[in-house]
Every structure is written in C-alpha cells, then in structure tokens.
C-alpha positions in Angstrom: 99.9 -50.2 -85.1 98.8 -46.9 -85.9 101.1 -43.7 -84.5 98.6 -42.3 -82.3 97.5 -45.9 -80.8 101.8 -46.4 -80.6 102.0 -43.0 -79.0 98.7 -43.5 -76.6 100.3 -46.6 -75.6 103.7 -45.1 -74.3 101.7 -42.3 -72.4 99.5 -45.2 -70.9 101.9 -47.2 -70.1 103.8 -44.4 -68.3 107.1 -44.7 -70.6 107.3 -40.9 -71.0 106.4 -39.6 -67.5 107.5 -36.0 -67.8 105.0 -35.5 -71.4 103.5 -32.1 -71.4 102.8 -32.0 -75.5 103.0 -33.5 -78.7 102.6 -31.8 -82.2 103.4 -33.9 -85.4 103.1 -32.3 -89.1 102.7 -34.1 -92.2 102.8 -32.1 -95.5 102.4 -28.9 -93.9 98.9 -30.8 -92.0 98.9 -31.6 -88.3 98.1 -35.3 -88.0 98.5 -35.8 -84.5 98.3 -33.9 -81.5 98.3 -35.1 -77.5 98.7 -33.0 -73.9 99.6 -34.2 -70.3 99.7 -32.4 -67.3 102.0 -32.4 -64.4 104.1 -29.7 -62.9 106.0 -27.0 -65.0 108.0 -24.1 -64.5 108.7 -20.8 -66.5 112.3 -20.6 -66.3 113.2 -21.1 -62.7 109.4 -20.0 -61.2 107.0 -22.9 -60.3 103.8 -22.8 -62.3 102.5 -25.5 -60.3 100.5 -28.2 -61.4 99.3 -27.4 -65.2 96.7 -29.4 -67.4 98.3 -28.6 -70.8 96.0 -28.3 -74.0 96.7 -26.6 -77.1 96.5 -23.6 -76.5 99.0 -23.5 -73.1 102.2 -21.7 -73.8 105.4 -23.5 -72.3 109.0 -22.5 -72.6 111.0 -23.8 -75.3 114.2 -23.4 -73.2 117.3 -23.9 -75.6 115.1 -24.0 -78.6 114.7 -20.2 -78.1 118.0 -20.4 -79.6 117.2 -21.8 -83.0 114.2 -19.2 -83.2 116.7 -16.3 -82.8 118.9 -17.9 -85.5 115.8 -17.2 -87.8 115.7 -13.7 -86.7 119.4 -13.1 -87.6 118.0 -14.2 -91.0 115.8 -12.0 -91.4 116.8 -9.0 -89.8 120.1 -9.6 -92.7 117.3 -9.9 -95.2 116.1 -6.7 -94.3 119.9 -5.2 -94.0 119.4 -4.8 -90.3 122.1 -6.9 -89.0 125.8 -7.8 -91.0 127.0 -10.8 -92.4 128.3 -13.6 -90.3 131.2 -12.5 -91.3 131.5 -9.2 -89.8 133.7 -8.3 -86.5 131.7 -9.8 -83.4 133.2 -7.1 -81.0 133.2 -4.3 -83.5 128.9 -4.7 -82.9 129.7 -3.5 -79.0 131.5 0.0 -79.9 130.9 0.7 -76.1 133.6 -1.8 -75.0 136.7 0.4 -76.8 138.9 -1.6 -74.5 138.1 -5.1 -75.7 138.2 -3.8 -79.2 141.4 -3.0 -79.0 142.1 -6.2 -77.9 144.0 -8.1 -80.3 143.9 -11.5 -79.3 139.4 -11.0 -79.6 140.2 -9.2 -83.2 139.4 -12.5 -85.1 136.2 -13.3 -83.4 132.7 -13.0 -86.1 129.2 -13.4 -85.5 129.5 -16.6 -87.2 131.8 -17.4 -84.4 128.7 -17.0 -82.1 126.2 -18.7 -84.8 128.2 -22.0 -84.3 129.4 -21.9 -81.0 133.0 -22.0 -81.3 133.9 -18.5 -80.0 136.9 -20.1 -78.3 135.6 -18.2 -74.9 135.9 -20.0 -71.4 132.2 -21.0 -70.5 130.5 -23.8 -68.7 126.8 -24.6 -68.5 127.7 -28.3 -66.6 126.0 -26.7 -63.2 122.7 -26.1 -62.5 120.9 -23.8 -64.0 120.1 -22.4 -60.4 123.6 -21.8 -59.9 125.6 -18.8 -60.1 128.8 -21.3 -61.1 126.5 -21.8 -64.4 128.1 -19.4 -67.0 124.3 -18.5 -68.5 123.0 -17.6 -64.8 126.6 -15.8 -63.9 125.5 -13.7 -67.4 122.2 -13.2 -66.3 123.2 -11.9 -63.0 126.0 -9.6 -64.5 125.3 -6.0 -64.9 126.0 -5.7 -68.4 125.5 -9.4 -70.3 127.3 -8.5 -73.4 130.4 -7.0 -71.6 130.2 -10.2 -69.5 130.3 -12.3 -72.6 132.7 -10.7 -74.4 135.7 -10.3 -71.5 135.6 -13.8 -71.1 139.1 -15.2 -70.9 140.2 -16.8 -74.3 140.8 -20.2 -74.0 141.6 -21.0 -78.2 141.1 -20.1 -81.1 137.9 -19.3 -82.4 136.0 -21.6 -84.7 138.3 -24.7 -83.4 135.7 -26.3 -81.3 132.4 -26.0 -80.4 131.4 -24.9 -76.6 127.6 -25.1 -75.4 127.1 -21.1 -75.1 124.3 -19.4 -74.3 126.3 -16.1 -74.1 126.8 -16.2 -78.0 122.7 -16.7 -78.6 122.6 -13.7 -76.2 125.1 -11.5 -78.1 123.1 -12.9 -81.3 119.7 -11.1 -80.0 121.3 -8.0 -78.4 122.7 -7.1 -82.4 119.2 -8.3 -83.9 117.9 -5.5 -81.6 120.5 -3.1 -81.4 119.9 -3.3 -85.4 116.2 -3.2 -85.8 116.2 -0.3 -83.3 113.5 -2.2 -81.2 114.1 -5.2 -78.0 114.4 -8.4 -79.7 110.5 -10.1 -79.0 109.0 -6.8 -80.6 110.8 -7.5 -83.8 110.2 -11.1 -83.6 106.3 -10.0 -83.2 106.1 -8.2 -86.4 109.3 -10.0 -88.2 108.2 -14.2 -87.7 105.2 -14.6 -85.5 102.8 -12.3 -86.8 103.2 -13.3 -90.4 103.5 -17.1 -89.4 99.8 -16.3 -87.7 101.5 -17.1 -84.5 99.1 -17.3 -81.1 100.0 -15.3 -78.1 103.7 -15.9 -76.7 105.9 -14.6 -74.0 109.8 -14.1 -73.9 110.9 -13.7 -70.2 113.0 -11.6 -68.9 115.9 -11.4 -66.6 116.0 -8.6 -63.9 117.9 -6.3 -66.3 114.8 -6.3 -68.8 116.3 -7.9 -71.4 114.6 -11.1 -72.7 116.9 -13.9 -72.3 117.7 -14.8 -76.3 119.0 -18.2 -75.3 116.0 -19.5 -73.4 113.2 -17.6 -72.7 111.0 -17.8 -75.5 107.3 -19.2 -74.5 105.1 -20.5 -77.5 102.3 -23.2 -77.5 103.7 -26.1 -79.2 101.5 -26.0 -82.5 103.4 -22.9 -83.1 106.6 -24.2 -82.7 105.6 -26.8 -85.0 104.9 -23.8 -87.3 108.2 -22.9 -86.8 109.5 -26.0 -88.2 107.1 -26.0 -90.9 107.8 -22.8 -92.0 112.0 -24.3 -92.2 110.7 -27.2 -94.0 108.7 -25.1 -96.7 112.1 -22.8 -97.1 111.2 -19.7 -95.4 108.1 -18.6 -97.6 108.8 -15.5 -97.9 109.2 -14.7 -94.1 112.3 -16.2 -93.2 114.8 -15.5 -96.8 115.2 -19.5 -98.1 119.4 -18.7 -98.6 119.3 -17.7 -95.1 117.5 -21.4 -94.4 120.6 -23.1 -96.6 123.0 -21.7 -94.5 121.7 -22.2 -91.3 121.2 -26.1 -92.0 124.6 -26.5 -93.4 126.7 -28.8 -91.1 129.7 -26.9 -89.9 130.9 -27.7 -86.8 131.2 -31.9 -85.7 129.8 -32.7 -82.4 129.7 -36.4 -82.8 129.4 -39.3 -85.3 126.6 -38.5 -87.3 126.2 -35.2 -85.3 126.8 -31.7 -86.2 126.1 -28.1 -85.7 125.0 -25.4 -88.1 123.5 -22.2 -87.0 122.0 -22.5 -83.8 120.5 -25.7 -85.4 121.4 -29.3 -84.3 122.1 -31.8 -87.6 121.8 -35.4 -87.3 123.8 -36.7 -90.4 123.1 -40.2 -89.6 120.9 -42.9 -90.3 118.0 -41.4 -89.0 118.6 -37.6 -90.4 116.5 -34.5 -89.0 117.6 -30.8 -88.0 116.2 -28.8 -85.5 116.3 -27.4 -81.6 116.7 -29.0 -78.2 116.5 -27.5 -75.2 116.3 -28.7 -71.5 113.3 -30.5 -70.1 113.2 -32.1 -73.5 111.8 -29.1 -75.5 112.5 -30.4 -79.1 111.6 -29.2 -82.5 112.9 -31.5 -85.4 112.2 -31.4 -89.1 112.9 -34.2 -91.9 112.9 -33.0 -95.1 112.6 -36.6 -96.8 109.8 -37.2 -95.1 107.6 -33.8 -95.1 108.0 -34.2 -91.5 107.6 -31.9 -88.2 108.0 -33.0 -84.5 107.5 -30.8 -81.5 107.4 -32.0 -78.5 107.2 -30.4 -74.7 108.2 -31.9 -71.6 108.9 -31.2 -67.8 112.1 -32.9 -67.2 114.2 -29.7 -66.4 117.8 -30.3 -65.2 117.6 -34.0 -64.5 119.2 -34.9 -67.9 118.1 -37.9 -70.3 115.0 -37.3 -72.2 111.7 -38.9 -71.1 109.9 -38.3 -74.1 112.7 -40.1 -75.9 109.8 -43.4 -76.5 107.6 -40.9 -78.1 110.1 -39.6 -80.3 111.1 -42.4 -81.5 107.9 -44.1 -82.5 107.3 -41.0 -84.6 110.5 -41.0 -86.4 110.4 -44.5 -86.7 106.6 -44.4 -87.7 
C-alpha cells in the first residue's frame, strides 16, 4: 500500500485522533501533505475549534528549542555569540553575585546546549502549574536570574535534565548578542532566507518570547527547517555548526541520545530532530533523504497520537 492510502487509512480509521498536520519531504520535494481539524491552543490560550490547512500556523512547543539551537549557529557564525565553551554566567554580568560564585564557575553554554547544567529543575507538573520549573521561570521577574540561582544539585555535564531554562538562557545571549530580541534576528538570520511564511513567537507577560516553546510556524516550514539540516545548512545555517549539533553527546536511553537541543535515535531506526508536547515533531534521516513534520493537539496528556502516522512513514 501506498503511504498516503497507509496514512489516509489511520486518519480514517481514527488511529491518530489528536492529527492537526502532516508534512513529508523526499529529496528536498514534498510528497505528501494532510490537515485535520479539532481544537488547539497557543500556549495555554484556547483557539477553539480550527480546520487546519497549509497555511495555518501552530506552535511547535519544545521544538522551538531545536530552532534556537540553529540560531546559536549562526549568530557564532556571524561572531555574535561565543563558543560553547565560553563561561555560561560570565554572559549575565548583571548577576556579580552568582559570578562570584564558585561552585556555578564551571558551568558553559554547552552545559545549557545539552542539558546537563546540573541545576535543580522539574517540568513533571503541568504546564499550568506554577510547581512546573518552565511556568515558575516565566512567572519570575527576571528569567535568567531565576535560572541561574537555581540550587546546584551536581556537577554539570553529568546528566542530562529536561530544561527549558537553559533554551531560555540560549535565546536571551543570541539576543543580548545580536543587539535585537531573539524572533527579529531569527526573521532576518533563518526564516527570511529559508523563504519562510508568516510566523509568531509568543510571548510571556515580561515581553520576552519564550525561547523554549513559543515558536509558531506552519508545518511545511518546519519541514523546511529540517530540510535545510538535511542539505547541511546551505549557506544559512554554517554546515560545522550542523556537525556539531547532531553529534550524540549526552545518553538518554538505549539507542537514544542528545546533542544540541536535538534528539538522536542511534538505533535501528536512526533519525534526529525536535519533539515537543502535543506531539509537535520534526525528524530528519539522512539515509533516506527524509523529512517528517508532523502537528498534533495532544497537549499535556502524554503518549503520542500521531505515533501510527509516524511510523508508517518511517517504516514506508
């Protein structure tokens, strides 16, 4: 059977119930393309009942976060931002206090690329709760303070911790270093050379987008995105940046691991790529010339509906 008859068939048959989109890439051409409809949200605000097509923006939720990783490349690229390398606290020069701090003195913004910032932090509650570390950030009055005086719970670069703090210290030195908020340099840095449609990054009440999980695009522009990964950056995104940020470096699982920002399957079935809540994903394989993006309304229930239409394609 065909993919698009395999993937009408799960939609039929109700299999992915929570299906808002579908965008699949072969050899830099899109080969298939399906919408649903069905309630959605931006962030936490009902949009109501939506009858997606392709030009409908939706929020990419956590796969904001492998977007920003892109700008880090390029803003370095463009000798905005330092290495990974570089002091993470020494980027906040406002927070003397934690700067002098010697037990935060080893912490690098490649300890925020990877997650492993050794920070307490705990995204296990709804993201409607205060008691969520990303909503507790969002409602502090300075984020990046809020992030950084976390207590220290090990060493940094031991483990990997879920963090949306570190994507959020990630854009505030993108910005800080292009001199601009973060989604007007990703206007004129990615998106506008990538011949990007309209997009929206939303904001929290202190006007800063949030880096972590904001980011609004119609899903044949994320699959853009991934396309653009898969053809090594052309030009836009610098291809040694690309190396890097696909390099496994951090074990989540068997088979699993973490780069920059970007989730690596190292399995049997390999891909890279972004996952965020609802069942936002964008996944590339290279062997295969292949790009997945795929939206979905099943915010904060956990599982993935859309998990039937995923796999026929990767199995396809």
């Amino acid at each position: 059977m065909a993919l698009a008859e395999q993937v009408d068939e799960i939609l039929r048959a109700g299999k992915a119930p929570h299906f808002h989109g579908l965008v699949v890439m072969r050899s830099g051409e899109v080969v298939l393309e399906r919408y649903g409809s069905g309630p959605d949200y931006r962030l936490g605000d009902s949009l109501g009942h939506v009858e997606f097509d392709r030009d409908t923006l939706h929020d990419l939720r956590s796969v904001s976060k492998s977007v920003v990783a892109l700008l880090y490349g390029i803003a370095l690229g463009e000798g905005l931002v330092p290495e990974p390398g570089a002091g993470l606290v020494a980027q906040f020069p406002e927070y003397q206090d934690l700067a002098a701090d010697p037990a935060r003195a080893h912490l690098t913004i490649e300890h925020a690329l990877t997650m492993t910032l050794g920070l307490e932090w705990n995204e296990d509650a709804p993201y409607t709760s205060p008691a969520n570390s990303e909503i507790a950030m969002e409602l502090a009055p300075d984020r990046y303070r809020y992030v950084l005086e976390r207590p220290i719970i090990e060493e940094a670069g031991k483990r990997w911790l879920y963090c949306g703090g570190a994507t959020a210290l990630i854009g505030g030195i993108i910005a800080r270093g292009a001199g601009k908020p973060l989604e007007e340099y990703a206007a004129t840095a990615l998106f506008e050379p990538l011949g990007t449609g309209a997009f929206e990054w939303s904001k929290g009440e202190h006007g800063t987008v949030s880096a972590a999980a904001g980011l609004r695009l119609r899903p044949v522009d994320l699959a853009a995105i991934g396309q653009l990964v898969l053809d090594g950056g052309r030009g836009i995104v610098p291809g040694e940046w690309l190396k890097e940020l696909l390099r496994p470096r951090v074990v989540l699982g068997e088979g699993f691991e973490y780069g920059y920002q970007w989730y690596v399957s190292t399995g049997e079935r390999r891909w890279a790529g972004g996952m965020g809540n609802g069942g936002q994903r964008l996944l590339i394989r290279p062997e295969d010339e292949l790009v997945v993006a795929v939206t979905a309304g099943e915010y904060d229930q956990g599982g993935s509906s859309t998990a039937a239409v995923l796999d026929a394609v990767l199995d396809a």
